[in-house]
N, C-alpha and C positions, 0 to 999 in steps of 0.2 A: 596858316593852319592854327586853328586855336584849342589849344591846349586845354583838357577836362582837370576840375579838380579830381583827386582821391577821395573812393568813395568806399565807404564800409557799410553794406548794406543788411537790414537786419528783418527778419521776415520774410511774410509770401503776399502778394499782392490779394489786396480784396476790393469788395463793393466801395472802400474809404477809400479816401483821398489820401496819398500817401504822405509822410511827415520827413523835412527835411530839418536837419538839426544842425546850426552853424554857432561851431565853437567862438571863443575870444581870443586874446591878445596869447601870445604864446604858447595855446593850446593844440589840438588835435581832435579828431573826430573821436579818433580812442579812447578820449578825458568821458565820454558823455556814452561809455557802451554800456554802462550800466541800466542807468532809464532809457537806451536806446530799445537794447535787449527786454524791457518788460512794457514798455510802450508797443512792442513788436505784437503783442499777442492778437492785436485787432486789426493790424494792416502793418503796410511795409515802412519802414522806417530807413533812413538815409542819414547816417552822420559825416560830414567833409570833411577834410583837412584844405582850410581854406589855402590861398598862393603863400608862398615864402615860409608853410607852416606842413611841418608833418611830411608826408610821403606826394604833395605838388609839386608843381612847376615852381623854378622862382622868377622873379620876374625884380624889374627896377622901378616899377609903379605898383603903390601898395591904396591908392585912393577909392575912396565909397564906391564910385561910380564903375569901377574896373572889377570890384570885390563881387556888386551884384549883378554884373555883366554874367561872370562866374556862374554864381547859383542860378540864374536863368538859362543859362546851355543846361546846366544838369536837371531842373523842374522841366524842360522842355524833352529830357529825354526817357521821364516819367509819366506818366499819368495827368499832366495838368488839369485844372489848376492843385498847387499842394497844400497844405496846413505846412507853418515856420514855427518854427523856436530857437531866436537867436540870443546869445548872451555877449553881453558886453559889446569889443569891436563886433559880434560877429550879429548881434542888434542893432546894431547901426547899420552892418552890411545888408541886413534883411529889413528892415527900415526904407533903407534906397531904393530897395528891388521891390519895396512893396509899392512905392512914388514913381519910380521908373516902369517897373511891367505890372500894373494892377490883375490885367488878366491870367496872371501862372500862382498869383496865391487866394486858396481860398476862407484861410482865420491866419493871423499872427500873434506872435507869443513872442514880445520882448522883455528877457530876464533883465533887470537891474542896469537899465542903462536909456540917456533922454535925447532926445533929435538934436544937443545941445553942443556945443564945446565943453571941455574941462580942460581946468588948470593941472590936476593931478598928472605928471611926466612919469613916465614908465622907464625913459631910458638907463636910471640907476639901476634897471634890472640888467640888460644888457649887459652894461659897464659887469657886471655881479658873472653872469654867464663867460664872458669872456676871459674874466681873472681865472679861472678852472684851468690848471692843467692838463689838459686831459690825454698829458703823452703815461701819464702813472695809471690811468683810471679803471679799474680793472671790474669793478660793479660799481652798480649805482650809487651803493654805499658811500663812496669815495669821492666824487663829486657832491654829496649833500655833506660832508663833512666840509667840503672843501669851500660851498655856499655859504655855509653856515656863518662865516668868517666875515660876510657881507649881510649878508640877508636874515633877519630875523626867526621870521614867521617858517615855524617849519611846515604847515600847509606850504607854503610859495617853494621852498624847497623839494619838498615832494615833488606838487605840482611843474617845475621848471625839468626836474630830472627825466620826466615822461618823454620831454621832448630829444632825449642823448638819444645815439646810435651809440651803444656800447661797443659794438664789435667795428665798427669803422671807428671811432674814438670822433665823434662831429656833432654838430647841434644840428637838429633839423628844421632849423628857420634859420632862416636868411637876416642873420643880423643886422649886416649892414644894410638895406635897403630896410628893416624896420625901425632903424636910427634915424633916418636918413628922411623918411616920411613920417615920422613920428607928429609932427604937427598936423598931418591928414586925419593921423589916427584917432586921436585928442579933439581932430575938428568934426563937424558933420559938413554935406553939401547944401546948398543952396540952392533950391526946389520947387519951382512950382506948381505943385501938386497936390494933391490930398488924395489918400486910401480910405473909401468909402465902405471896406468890409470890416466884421468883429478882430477888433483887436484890446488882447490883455498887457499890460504893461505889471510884472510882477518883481517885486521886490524886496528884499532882506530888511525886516526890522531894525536892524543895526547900521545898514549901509547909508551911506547921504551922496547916492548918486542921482537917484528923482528923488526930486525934492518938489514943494509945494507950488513953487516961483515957474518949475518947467509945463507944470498943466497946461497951462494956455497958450504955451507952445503945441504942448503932444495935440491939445485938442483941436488947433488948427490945421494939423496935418492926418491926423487921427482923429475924426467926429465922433467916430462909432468906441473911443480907448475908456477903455474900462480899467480900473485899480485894485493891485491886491496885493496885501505883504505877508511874507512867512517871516510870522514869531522867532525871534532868535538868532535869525540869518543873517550876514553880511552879507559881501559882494558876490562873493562864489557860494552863494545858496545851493544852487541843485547839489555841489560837490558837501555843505556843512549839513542840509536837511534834506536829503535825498526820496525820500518817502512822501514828505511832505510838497516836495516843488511836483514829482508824479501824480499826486492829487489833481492839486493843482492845475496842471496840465492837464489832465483826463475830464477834469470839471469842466474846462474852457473846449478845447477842443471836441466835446463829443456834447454840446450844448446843442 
């Protein structure tokens, strides 16, 4: 039997094609209800909690090919084909599914992230999540304080605490199995394919995750990928310039 993500859906179905929005690396469909919520007003809008993340299944395989297995049961049980907007991991996952099932998308939207490998390890976040005691924890409060100790950046702190179950005292990702695949997540697959429909590749000013050097990669797999960066943004653009990446978005998308 296989298992659906968690979906939080936003809207009422129209003449559009509906829009599925797949979070990154430690997030939740909940991180993105904001522009999920105002992207809603012209058709329906879908944000997941992808596997081992949020209110899903967890599972002991967290690789590309299993992530956009995923999102294609859910575009399948939509309206196909969809409009995507995936950020980070969750660009990569919508990347696959866009090389794997061409026919269930019909535009892609990947935030801030290239069909590439990275050196950048996430696991020190982990390691950071686990140090929390969270037999004291009694608000969220308490847990960012307790991050704090490891982690710098108090966006990432905010950010990481979304994912506590306050009232069960538990992280809602599947740490271990994102330790454990971590070199999947950091990788992409290797694909013989190419996605022949509009796709934007948009990116944070500040961020050095595409870079120059990955173009002719994107453009081998992505003919039709287009370029655009938001002023001022790092890596978690939609969450630093939220106005600006819903432009954005509504610019590409409704083109």
């Amino acid at each position: 039997m296989w298992a659906m993500l968690n979906m939080l859906t936003f809207g009422e179905k129209t003449s559009r094609p509906p829009l599925l929005i797949v979070h990154g690396l430690f997030g939740s469909g909940r991180n993105w209800s904001v522009i999920a919520r105002r992207l809603a007003d012209t058709r329906q809008v879908i944000a997941v909690d992808m596997r081992n993340h949020g209110d899903s299944f967890w599972s002991d395989a967290h690789g590309y090919p299993d992530m956009a297995d995923d999102l294609a049961e859910v575009i399948r049980t939509l309206d196909a084909p969809a409009d995507v907007i995936g950020h980070s991991m969750g660009g990569k996952a919508s990347m696959t599914l866009a090389l794997k099932h061409p026919d269930l998308l019909n535009r892609l939207l990947v935030a801030d992230i290239a069909p590439v490998a990275y050196g950048h390890d996430q696991s020190q976040f982990i390691a950071a999540m686990r140090s929390v005691d969270l037999s004291g924890v009694e608000k969220r409060s308490d847990a960012t304080e307790q991050l704090a100790r490891t982690v710098e950046d108090k966006t990432l702190q905010s950010f990481f605490t979304q994912s506590l179950d306050i009232k069960e005292r538990r992280w809602k990702l599947n740490l271990d199995t994102l330790e454990a695949e971590m070199p999947k997540v950091l990788g992409f697959p290797e694909i013989d394919a190419r996605f022949e429909r509009p796709t934007l590749f948009l990116s944070g000013s500040e961020s050095d995750y595409v870079l120059p050097a990955h173009r002719n990669r994107i453009r081998t797999l992505f003919p039709k990928a287009r370029f655009a960066r938001i002023t001022g943004a790092g890596h978690w653009l939609h969450a630093e310039k939220p106005r600006e990446f819903e432009a954005s978005a509504r610019a590409f998308l409704d083109a």
